[in-house]
C-alpha positions in Angstrom: 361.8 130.9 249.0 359.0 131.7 246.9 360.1 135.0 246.0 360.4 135.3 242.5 356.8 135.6 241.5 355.8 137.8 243.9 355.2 141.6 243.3 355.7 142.9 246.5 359.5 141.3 245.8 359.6 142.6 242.4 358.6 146.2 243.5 361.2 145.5 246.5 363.9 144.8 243.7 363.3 147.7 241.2 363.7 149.8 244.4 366.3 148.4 245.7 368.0 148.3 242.2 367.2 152.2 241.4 368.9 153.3 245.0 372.1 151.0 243.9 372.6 152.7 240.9 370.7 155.9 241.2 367.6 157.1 239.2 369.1 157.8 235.9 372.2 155.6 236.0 369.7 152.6 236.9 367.3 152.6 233.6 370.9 152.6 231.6 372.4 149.6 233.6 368.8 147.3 233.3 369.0 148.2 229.5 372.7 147.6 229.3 372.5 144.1 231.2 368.7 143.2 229.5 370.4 143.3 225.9 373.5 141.1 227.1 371.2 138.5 228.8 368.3 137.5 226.7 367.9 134.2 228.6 368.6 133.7 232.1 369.1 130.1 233.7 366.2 131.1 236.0 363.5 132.7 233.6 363.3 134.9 230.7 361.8 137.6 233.3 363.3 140.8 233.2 364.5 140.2 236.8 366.2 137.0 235.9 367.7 138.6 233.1 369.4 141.6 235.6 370.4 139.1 238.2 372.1 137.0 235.8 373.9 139.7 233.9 374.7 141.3 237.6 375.9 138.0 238.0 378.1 137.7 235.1 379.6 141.1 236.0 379.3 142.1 239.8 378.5 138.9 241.1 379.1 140.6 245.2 376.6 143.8 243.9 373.9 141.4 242.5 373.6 139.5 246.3 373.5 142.5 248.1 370.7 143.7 245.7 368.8 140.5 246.3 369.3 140.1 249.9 368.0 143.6 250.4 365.2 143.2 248.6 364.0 140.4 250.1 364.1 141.7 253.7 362.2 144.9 252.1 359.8 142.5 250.9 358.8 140.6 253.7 360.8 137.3 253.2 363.7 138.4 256.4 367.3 137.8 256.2 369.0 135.4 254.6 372.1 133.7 255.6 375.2 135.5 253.7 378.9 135.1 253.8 380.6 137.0 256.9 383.1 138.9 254.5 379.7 140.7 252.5 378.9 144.4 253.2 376.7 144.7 256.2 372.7 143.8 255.8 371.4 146.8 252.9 374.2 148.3 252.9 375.3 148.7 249.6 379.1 149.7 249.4 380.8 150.5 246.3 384.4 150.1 245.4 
């Protein structure tokens, strides 16, 4: 889609990633999953390095973090599987 190098879907992300896991709670989990990923398939970018080890560990968590942010940033919905949460809705177990 084009996405990936665009700031306004980076910003989009970050955002997007902070109100998943909450201010404080979100700087612990990029640290956590930047450590355990130091290459990604994608890129060595610190956003290829989070969705890979969201991947690896909450692989529903790291689409809904993706899908929202790319409707925040401008790039609309995109086709998902009809048992995921509703559109940015984030829901956790």
């Amino acid at each position: 889609m084009g996405a990936k190098d665009d700031p306004a879907f980076q910003k989009a992300y970050w955002s997007v990633f902070e109100k998943t896991f909450g201010d404080q709670n979100a700087t612990m989990v990029k640290s956590m999953l930047l450590s355990k990923v130091k290459r990604a398939e994608t890129g060595d970018t610190e956003i290829d390095r989070v969705c890979q080890g969201l991947r690896m560990t909450m692989g529903w968590l790291a689409e809904a973090i993706e899908r929202a942010a790319l409707d925040e940033s401008g790039y609309g919905s995109v086709p998902k599987d009809p048992k995921d949460p509703p559109k940015n809705k984030v829901l956790l177990p």
